[in-house]
N, C-alpha and C positions, 0 to 999 in steps of 0.2 A: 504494500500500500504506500510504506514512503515515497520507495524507488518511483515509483506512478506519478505521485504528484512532484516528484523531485524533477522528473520529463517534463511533465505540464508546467511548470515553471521554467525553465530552462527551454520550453520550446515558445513559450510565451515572449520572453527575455529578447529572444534570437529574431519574430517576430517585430517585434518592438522594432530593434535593430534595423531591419529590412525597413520597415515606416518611415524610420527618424533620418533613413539613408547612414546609418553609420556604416555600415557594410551594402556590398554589393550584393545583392538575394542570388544570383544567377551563378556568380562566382563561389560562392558560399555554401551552398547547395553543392556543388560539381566537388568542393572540398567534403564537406560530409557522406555523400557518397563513393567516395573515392576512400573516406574511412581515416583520412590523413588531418580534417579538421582542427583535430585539437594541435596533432605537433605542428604544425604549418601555423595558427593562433600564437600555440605558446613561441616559436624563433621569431614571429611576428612582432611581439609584446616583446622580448629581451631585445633583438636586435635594433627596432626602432627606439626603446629608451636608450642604447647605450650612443646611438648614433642622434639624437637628440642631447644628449648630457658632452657629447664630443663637440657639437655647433656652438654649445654655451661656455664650452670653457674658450674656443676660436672668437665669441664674439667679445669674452671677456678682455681681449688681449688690444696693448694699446693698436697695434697695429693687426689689422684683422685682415687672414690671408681670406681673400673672397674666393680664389680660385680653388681652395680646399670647404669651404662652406659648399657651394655650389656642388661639387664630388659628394659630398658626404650627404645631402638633398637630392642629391639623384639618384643614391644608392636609398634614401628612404622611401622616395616614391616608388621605386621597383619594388623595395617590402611592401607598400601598403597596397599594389596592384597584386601582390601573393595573396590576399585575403579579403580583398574588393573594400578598403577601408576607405571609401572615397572623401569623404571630411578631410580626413587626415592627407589625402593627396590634394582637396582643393587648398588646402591651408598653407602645402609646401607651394602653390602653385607661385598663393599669394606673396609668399614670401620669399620668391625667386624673384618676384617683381623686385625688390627693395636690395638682395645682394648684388642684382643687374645693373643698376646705379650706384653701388656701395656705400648705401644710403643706411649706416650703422643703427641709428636711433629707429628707423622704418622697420628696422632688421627685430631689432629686440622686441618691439611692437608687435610685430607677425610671428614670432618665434612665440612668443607666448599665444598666441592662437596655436597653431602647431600642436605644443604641447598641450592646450585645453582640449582640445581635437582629439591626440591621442590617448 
């Protein structure tokens, strides 16, 4: 009986998700079928925080190398297209706009979107 509604929550949750657009349904779908769901989630959740927590120590710096921001935002969005996390890819979008012009202050602005995202 737990395990039952422990589904029905968890399939509710996942729905949710699909509504609010945090995930891609089609993509996300094709991962839990595939039965790979969770590991593919969990390198999703580690790799993008640690590649998140790497842009913040680069933005920290008096001289901020943009051409290594920009690298490590492109290797995000490729995570967040492994698990249809679209939020989190329009948010790097946005804030590809701001290291394009090397626009630090625009940077840390959007980086915290980003991170609220993710």
């Amino acid at each position: 009986m737990a395990a039952a509604a422990l589904r029905a929550q968890l399939n509710a949750h996942i729905t949710g998700m699909y509504t609010d657009g945090v995930v891609d349904e089609d993509t996300f779908e094709e991962l839990r079928d595939d039965g790979t769901a969770v590991e593919v989630s969990r390198l999703f959740i580690y790799d993008a925080s640690k590649i998140i927590d790497d842009i913040d120590i680069l933005m920290e710096e008096p001289e901020v190398d943009f051409d290594e921001v920009e690298a490590l935002t492109q290797h995000l969005m490729r995570c967040t297209s492994s698990v249809g996390a679209q939020q989190v890819n329009l948010a790097c979008m946005h804030f590809g706009n701001f290291y394009a012009i090397q626009y630090k202050h625009g940077c840390l602005m959007s980086l915290a979107l980003v991170r609220n995202e993710f």
